[in-house]
Backbone as JSON Lines, residues from 0, in Angstrom:
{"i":0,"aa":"X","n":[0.84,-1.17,0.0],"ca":[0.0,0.0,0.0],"c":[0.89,1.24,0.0]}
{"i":1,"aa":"X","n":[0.67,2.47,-0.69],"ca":[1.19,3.59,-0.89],"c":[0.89,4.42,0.18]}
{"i":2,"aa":"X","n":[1.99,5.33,0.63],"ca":[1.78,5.84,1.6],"c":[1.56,7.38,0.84]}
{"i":3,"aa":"X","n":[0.39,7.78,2.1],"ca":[-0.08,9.42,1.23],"c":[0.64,10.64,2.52]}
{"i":4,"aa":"X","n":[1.5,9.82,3.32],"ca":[2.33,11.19,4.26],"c":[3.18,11.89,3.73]}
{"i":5,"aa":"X","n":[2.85,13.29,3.98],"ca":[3.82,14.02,2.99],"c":[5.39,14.0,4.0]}
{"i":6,"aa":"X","n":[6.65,14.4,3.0],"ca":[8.01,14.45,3.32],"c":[8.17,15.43,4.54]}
{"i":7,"aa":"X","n":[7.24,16.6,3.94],"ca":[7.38,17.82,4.77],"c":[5.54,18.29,5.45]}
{"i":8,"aa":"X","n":[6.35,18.7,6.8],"ca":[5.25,19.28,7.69],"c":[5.8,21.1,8.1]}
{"i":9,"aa":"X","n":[4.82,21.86,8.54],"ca":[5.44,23.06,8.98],"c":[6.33,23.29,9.73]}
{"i":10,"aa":"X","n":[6.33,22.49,10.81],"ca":[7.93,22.04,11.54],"c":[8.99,22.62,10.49]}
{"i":11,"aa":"X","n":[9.24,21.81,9.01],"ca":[10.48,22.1,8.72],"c":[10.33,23.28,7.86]}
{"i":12,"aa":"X","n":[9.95,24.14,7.89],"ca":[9.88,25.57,7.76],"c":[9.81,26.66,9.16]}
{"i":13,"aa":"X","n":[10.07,26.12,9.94],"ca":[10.32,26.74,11.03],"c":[11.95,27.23,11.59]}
{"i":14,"aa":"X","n":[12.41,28.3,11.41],"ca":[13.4,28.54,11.35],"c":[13.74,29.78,11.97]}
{"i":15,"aa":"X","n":[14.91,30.17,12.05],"ca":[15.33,31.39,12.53],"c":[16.25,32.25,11.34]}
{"i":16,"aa":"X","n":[15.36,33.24,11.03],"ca":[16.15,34.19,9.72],"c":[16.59,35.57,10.51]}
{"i":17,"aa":"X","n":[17.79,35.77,10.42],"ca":[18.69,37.13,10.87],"c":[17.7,37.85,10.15]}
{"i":18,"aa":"X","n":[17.65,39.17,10.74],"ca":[16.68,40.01,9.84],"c":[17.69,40.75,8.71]}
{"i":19,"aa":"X","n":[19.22,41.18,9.05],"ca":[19.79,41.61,8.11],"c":[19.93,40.99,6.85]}
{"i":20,"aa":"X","n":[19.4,39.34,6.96],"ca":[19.13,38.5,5.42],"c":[17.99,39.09,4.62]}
{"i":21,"aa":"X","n":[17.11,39.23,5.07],"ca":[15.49,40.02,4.86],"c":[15.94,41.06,3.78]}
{"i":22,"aa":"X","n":[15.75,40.67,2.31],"ca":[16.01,42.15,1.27],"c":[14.97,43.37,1.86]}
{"i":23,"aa":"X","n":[15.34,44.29,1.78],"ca":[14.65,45.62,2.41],"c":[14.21,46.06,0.86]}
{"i":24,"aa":"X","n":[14.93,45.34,-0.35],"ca":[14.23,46.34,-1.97],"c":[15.11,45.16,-2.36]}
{"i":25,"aa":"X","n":[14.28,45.26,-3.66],"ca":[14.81,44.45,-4.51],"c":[16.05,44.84,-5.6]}
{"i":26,"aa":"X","n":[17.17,43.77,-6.19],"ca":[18.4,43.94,-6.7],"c":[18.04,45.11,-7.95]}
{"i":27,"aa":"X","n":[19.0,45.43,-8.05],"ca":[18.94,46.12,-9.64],"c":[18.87,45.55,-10.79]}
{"i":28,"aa":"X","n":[19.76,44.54,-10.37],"ca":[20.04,43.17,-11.3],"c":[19.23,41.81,-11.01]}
{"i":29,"aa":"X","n":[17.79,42.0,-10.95],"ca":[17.03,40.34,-10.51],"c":[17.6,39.45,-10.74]}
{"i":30,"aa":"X","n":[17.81,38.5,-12.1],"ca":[19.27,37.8,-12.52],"c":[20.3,37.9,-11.2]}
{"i":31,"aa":"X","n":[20.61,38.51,-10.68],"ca":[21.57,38.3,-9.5],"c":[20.81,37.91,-8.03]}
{"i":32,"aa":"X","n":[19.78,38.03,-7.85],"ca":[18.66,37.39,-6.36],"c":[19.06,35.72,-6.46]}
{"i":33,"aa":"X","n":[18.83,36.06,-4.86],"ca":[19.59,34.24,-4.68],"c":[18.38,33.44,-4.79]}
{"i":34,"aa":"X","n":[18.45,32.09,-5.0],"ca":[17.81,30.93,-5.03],"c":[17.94,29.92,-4.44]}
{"i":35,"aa":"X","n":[16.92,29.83,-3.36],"ca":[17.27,28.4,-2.52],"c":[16.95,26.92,-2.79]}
{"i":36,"aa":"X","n":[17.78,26.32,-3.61],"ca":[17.53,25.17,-3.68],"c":[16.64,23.83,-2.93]}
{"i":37,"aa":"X","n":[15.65,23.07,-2.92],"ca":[15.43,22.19,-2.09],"c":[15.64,21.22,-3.45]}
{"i":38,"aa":"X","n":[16.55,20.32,-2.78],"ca":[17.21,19.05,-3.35],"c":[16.2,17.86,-3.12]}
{"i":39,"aa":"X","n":[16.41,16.69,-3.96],"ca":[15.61,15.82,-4.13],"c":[16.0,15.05,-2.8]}
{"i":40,"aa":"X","n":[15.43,14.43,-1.84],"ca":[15.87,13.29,-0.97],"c":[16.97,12.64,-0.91]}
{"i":41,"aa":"X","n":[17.07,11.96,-2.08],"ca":[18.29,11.36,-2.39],"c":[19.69,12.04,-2.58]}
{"i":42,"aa":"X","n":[19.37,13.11,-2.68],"ca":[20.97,14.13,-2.73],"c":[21.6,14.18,-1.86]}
{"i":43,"aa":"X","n":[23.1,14.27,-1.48],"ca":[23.71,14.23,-1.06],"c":[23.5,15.6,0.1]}
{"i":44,"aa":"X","n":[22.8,16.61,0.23],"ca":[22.53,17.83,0.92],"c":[20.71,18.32,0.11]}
{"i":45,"aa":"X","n":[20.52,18.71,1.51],"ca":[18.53,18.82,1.42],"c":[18.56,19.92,0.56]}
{"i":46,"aa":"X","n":[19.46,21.12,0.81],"ca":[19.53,22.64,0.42],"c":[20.54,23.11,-0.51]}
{"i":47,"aa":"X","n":[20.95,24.07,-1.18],"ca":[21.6,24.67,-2.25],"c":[21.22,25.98,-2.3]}
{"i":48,"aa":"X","n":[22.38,26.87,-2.38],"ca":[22.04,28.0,-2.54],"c":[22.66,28.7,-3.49]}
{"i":49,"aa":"X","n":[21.85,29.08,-4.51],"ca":[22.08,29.34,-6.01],"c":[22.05,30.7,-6.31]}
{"i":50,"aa":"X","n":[21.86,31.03,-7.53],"ca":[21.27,32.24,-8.19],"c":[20.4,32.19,-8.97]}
{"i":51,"aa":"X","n":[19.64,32.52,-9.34],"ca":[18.17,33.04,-9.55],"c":[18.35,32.57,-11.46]}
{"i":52,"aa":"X","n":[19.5,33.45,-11.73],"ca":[20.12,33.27,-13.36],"c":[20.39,31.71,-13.5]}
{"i":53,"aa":"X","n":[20.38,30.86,-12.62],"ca":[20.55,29.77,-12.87],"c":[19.14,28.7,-12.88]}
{"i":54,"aa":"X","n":[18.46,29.33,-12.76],"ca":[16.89,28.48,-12.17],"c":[17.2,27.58,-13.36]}
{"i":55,"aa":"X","n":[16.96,27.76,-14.59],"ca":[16.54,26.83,-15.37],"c":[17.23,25.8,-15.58]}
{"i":56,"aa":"X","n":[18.79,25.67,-15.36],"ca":[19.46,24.8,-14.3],"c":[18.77,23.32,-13.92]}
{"i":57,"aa":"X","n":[17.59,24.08,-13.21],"ca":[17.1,23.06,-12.11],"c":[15.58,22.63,-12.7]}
{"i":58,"aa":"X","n":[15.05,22.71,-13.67],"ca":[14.6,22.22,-14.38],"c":[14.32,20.81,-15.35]}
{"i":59,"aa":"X","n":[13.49,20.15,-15.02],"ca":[13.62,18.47,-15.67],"c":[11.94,18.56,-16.59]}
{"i":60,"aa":"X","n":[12.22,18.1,-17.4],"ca":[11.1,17.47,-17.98],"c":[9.69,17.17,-17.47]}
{"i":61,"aa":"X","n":[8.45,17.99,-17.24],"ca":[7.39,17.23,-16.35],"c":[7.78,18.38,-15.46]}
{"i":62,"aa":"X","n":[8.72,19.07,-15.05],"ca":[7.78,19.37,-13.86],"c":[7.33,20.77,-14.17]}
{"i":63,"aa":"X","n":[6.24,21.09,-13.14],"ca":[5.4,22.03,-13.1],"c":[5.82,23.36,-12.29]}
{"i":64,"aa":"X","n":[5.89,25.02,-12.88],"ca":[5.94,25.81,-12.15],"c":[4.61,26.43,-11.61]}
{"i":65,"aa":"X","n":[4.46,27.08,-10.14],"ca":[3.25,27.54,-10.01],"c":[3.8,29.09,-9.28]}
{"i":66,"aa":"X","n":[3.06,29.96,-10.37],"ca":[3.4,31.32,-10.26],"c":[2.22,32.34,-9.01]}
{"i":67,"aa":"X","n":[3.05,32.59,-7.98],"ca":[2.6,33.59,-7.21],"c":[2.36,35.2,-7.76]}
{"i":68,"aa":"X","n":[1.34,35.83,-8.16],"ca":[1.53,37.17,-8.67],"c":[0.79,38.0,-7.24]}
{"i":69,"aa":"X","n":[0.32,37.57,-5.94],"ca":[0.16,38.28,-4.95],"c":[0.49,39.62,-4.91]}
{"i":70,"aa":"X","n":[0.3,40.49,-4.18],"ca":[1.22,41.5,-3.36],"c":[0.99,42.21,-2.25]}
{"i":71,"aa":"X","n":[1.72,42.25,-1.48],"ca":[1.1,42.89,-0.15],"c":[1.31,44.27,-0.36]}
{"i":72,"aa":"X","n":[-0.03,44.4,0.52],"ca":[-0.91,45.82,0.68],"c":[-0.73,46.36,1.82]}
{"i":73,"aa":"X","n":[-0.67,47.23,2.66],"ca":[-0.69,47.76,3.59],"c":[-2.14,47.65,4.51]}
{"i":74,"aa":"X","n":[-2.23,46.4,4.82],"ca":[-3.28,45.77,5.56],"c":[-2.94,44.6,6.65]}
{"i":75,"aa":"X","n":[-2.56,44.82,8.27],"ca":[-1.37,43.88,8.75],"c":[-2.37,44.19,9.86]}
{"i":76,"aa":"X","n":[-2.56,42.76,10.37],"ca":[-3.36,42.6,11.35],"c":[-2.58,42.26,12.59]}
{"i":77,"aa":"X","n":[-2.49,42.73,13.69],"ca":[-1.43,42.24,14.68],"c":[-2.44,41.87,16.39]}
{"i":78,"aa":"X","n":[-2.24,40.53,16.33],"ca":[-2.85,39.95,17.64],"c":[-1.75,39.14,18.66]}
{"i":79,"aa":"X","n":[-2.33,38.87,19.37],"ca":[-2.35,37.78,20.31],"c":[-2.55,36.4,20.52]}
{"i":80,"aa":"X","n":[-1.49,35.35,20.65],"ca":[-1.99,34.3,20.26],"c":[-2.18,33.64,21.83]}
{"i":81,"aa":"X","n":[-2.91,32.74,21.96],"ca":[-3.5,31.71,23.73],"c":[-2.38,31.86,24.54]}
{"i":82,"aa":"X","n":[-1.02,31.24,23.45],"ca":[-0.12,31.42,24.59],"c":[0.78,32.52,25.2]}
{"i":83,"aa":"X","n":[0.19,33.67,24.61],"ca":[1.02,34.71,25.05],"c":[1.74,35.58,23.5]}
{"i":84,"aa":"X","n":[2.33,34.89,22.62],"ca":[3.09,34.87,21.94],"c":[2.13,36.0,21.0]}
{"i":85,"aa":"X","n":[3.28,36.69,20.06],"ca":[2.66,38.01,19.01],"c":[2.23,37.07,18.01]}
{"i":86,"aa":"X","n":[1.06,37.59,17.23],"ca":[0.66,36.88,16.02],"c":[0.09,38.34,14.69]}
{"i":87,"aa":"X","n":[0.91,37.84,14.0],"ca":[0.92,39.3,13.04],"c":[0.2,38.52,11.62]}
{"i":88,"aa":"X","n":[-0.76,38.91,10.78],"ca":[-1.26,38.7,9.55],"c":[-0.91,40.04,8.83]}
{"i":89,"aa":"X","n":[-0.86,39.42,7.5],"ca":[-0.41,40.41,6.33],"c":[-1.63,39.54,4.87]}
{"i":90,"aa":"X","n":[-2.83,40.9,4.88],"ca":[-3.92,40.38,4.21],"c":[-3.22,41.23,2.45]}
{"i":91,"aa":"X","n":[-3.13,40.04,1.28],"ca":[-3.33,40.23,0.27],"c":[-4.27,40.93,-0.63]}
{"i":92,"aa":"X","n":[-4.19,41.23,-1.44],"ca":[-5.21,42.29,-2.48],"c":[-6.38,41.18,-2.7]}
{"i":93,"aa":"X","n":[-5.97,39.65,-3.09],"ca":[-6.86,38.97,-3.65],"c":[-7.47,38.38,-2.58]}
{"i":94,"aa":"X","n":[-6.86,38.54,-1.38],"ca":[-7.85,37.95,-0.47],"c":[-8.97,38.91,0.24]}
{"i":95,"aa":"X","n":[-8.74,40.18,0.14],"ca":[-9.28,41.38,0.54],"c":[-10.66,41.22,-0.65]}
{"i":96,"aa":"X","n":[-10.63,41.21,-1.63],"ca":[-11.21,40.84,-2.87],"c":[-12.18,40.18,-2.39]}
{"i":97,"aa":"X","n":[-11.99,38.79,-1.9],"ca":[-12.62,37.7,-1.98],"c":[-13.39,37.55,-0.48]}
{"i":98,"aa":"X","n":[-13.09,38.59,0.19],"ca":[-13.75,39.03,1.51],"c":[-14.72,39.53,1.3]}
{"i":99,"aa":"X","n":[-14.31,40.55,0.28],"ca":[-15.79,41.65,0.1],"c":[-16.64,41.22,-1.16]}
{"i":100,"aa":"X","n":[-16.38,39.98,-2.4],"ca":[-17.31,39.27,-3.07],"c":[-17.97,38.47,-1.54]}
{"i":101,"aa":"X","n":[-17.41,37.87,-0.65],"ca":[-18.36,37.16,-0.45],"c":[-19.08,38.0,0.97]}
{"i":102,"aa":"X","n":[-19.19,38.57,1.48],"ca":[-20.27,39.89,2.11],"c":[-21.27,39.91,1.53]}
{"i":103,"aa":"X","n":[-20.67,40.59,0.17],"ca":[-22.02,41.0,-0.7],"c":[-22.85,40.28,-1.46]}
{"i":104,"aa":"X","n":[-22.65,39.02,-1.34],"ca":[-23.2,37.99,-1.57],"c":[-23.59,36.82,-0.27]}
{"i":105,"aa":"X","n":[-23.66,37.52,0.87],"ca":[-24.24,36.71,1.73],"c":[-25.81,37.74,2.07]}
């Protein structure tokens, strides 16, 4: 029987990023923005850290890109979570959208 558990859970996106990594604006040169590799299982290292000019590089036959065109808006919700801890949301254009189709349709 095939197993349907995925590799990854939110656990392994849980991390600690220096904020001086955090681009404050984007390059002059996009072609030069880094690219973080996630390697196949079997590779010798999970991660890779590339350049952006190289994506197609990493490209095989079959597989599929899925394009984010989002953008954040100046709409940041900042709470409180049970245990104490800060909990900050950052609401999108298309989800703001899809708030107020469905209002006006309830």
């Amino acid at each position: 029987m095939l197993s349907c558990r995925p590799m990854w859970t939110r656990q392994n996106f849980n991390y600690v990023l220096p904020s001086e990594l955090i681009a404050q604006a984007p390059l002059a040169g996009r072609r030069d923005s880094r690219l973080l590799v996630l390697n196949s299982p079997d590779s010798s290292s999970a991660f890779e850290d590339a350049q952006f000019a190289d994506f197609l590089n990493y490209l095989k036959p079959g597989d599929h890109l899925v394009f984010n065109n989002t953008k954040v808006i100046p709409a940041r919700l900042m709470g409180k979570r049970p245990t104490g801890g800060a909990a900050e949301v950052f609401l999108t254009e298309s989800f703001l959208t899809f708030m107020l189709l469905e209002s006006i349709l309830a």
